[in-house]
N, C-alpha and C positions, 0 to 999 in steps of 0.2 A: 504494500500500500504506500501511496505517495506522503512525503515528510515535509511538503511543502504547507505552510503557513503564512495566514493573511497577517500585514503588516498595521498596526494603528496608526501608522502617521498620516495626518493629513494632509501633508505637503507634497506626500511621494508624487504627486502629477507635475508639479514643477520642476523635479527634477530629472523628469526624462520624455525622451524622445521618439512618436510613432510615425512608419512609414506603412504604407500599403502594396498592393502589388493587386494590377487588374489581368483579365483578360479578356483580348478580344475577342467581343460578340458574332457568333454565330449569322443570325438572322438579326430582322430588325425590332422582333420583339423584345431578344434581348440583349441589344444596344437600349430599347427604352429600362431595360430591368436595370443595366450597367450605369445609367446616368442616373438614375434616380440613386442606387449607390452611392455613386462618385458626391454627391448633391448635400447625401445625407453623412457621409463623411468629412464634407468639407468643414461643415465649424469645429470638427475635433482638432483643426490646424496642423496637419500631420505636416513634418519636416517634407518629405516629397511621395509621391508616384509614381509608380511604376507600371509599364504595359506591358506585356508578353509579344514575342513576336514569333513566330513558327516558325520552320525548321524550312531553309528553303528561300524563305521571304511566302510563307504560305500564307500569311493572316497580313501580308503588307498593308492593301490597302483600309482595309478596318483597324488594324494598328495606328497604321498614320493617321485616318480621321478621328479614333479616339483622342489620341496625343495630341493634335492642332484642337479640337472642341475643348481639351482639360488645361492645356494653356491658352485658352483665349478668351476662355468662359467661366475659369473659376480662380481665386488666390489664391491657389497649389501648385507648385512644380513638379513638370513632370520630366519623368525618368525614362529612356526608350529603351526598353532591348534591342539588343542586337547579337545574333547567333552565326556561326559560320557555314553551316546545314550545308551545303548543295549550292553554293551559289559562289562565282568569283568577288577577287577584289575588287574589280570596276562595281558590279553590281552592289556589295556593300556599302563602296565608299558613294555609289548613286541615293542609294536609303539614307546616309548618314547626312547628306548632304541636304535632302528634301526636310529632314526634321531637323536641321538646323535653322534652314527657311520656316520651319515654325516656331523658331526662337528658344529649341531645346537646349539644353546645355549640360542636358545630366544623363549619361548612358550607363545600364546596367551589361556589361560585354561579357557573353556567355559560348562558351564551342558549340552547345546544342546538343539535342539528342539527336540521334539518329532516324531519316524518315523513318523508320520502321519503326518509331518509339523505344523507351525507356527498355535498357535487357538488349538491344538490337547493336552489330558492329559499327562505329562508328569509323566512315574514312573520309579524308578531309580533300575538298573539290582541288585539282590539279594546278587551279590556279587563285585557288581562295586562301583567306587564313588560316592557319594550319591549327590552330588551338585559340582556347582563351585568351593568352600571354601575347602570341602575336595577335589577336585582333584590339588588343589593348596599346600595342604600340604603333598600332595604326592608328586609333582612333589619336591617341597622340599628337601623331604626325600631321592628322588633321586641323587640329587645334586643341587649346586649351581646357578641356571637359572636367568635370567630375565622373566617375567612370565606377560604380560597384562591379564586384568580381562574385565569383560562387567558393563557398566552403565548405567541406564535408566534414562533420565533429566525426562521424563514422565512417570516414574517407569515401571516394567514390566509388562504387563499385565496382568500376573498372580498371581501378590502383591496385598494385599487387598490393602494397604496404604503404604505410601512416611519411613512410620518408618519401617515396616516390611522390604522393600526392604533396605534400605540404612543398618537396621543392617545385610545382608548375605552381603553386600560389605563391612563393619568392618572385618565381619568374616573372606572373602580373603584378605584382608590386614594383619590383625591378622597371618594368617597362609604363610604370606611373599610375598603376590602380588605386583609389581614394581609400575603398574600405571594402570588406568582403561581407557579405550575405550570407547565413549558411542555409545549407539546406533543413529543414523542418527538424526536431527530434524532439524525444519527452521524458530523457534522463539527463538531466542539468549538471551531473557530474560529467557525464561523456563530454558536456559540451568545457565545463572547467579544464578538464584534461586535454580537450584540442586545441584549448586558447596557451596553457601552458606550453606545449608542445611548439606551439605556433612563435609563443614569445622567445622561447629556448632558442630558434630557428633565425631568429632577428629581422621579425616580421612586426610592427609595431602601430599598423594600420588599425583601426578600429573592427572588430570580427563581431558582426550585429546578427543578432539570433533571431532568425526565421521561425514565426510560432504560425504555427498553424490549427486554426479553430478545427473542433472535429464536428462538422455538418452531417457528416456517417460518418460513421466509426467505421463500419466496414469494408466504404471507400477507401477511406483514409489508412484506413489496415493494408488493404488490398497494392494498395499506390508504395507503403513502405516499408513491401515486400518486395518489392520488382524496384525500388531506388537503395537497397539496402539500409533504410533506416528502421531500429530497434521498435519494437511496441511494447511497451511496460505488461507485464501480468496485472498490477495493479489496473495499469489504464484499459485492461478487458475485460475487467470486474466493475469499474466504474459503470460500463454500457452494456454491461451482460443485462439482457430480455428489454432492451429498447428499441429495436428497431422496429416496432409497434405503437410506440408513445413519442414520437415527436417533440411534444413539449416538455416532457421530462428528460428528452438527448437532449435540448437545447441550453434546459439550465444545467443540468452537469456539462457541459461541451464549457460552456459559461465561466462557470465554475474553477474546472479544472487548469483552461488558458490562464485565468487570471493568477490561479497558486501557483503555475509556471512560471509567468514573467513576474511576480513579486519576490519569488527565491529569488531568483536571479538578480532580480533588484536589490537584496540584499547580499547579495556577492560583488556587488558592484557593477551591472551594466544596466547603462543607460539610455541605449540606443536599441528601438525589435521594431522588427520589420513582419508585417503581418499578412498573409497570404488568405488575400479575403474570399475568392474562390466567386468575386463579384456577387457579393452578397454583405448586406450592412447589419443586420439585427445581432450577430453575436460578436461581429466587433467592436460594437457601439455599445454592448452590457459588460466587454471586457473592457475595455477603453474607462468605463465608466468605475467599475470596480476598482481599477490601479489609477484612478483619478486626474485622468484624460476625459473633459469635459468640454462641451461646448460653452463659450460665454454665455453668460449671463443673460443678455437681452437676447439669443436666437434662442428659439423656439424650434422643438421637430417634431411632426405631428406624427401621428399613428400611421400617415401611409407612406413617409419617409420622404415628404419634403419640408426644406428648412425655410422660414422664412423670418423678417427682422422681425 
């Protein structure tokens, strides 16, 4: 069972920092679900946003419109992914170049999974970037960015070993990465020990933990089984005989997020990056819990729009 405990201070919201992470919408009904999200997120003043971008340039053009409508239409900065999937340098540095023309300036540069998804071989296009590291030293070269990188507290699954993986995250640091993102996880020790690991290594970039709400448990199970990330025994006693009750997943999901990023909080990190799955109701009760609040005078109404 988890050993994590709520914290009494009531200041803890001040002293730390939420980012989000979207993806791009399918169809168009849910681009309207994705902005009314984005909407109701916004007066929690998250540090920035993030879009996903598919493997390929497969979601470009929903990508890009997301990214131009979240910087044009809300006080959020947004974040672009960018992957090296299937596609050359030209065509990259064509993407990076179009969301600069929407005034971006914060890229999260990732190598991608492989079209065949998560578990599939990855090989990198003959005339594209070859990994994470080099599409970091392009973006570079292009100009001056903020640039998140990926981290694995439980390496990637495709690392033989904890050293192979941590020197390619030297290597995007090396070549100018701001801070890395890790991938999801929900034993806060594992993650202690990869930030140790990380600092041993003279990596000293900020390593922001990816929490990830659980909307299903059995997705989310399912998903980090095939990404190599641990699932607590405890955390499948939490949701053992819910996938029938809905509203009682939601408030343990709730629940559980928040005694995650508050240990953590008392370990000292400041900065989580929350992988909303474009969905706002249980990162607006987590948010709310580790007291991350919207001001005062906005208002959000029960169907998740904000108004003054």
């Amino acid at each position: 069972m988890s050993n994590y405990g709520f914290s009494r201070r009531s200041d803890i919201g001040d002293k730390i920092r939420v980012s989000f992470e979207f993806f791009p919408p399918k169809t168009d009904e849910m681009e309207v679900r994705l902005w009314d999200t984005v909407k109701r997120l916004e007066p929690l003043q998250p540090n920035f946003v993030s879009v996903t971008y598919g493997a390929g340039g497969s979601t470009r053009e929903r990508t890009g419109r997301t990214i131009k409508r979240i910087q044009g239409e809300t006080n959020i900065q947004a974040a672009a992914h960018l992957t090296c999937v299937g596609a050359s340098k030209d065509e990259v540095n064509a993407v990076i170049a179009e969301f600069v023309s929407y005034g971006i300036k914060r890229f999260v540069a990732l190598r991608g999974d492989p079209a065949s998804g998560v578990g599939g071989t990855y090989r990198p296009h003959s005339e594209g970037y070859q990994n994470g590291a080099d599409l970091v030293a392009g973006l570079k070269s292009f100009g001056d960015f903020d640039i998140s990188v990926a981290a694995y507290p439980e390496k990637h699954p495709e690392s033989p070993d904890f050293a192979t993986d941590i020197e390619m995250l030297k290597r995007k640091v090396d070549n100018g990465a701001t801070r890395a993102i890790t991938q999801f996880f929900f034993d806060n020790d594992l993650y202690e020990r990869y930030v140790e690991r990380v600092r041993r290594a003279g990596i000293y970039i900020p390593i922001v933990p990816g929490i990830q709400p659980v909307h299903s448990f059995k997705q989310v199970a399912n998903f980090a089984s095939r990404a190599g990330a641990h699932v607590p025994a405890w955390l499948a006693e939490r949701f053992e005989g819910l996938d029938r009750d809905p509203q009682t997943h939601a408030l343990v999901a709730a629940a559980v997020a928040a005694e995650q990023v508050l240990d953590l909080v008392e370990r000292g990190v400041g900065d989580f990056h929350f992988y909303t799955m474009n969905r706002s109701d249980l990162v607006v009760a987590i948010c709310h819990m580790i007291g991350i609040r919207a001001p005062a005078e906005t208002v959000v109404d029960v169907a998740g729009s904000a108004a003054a």
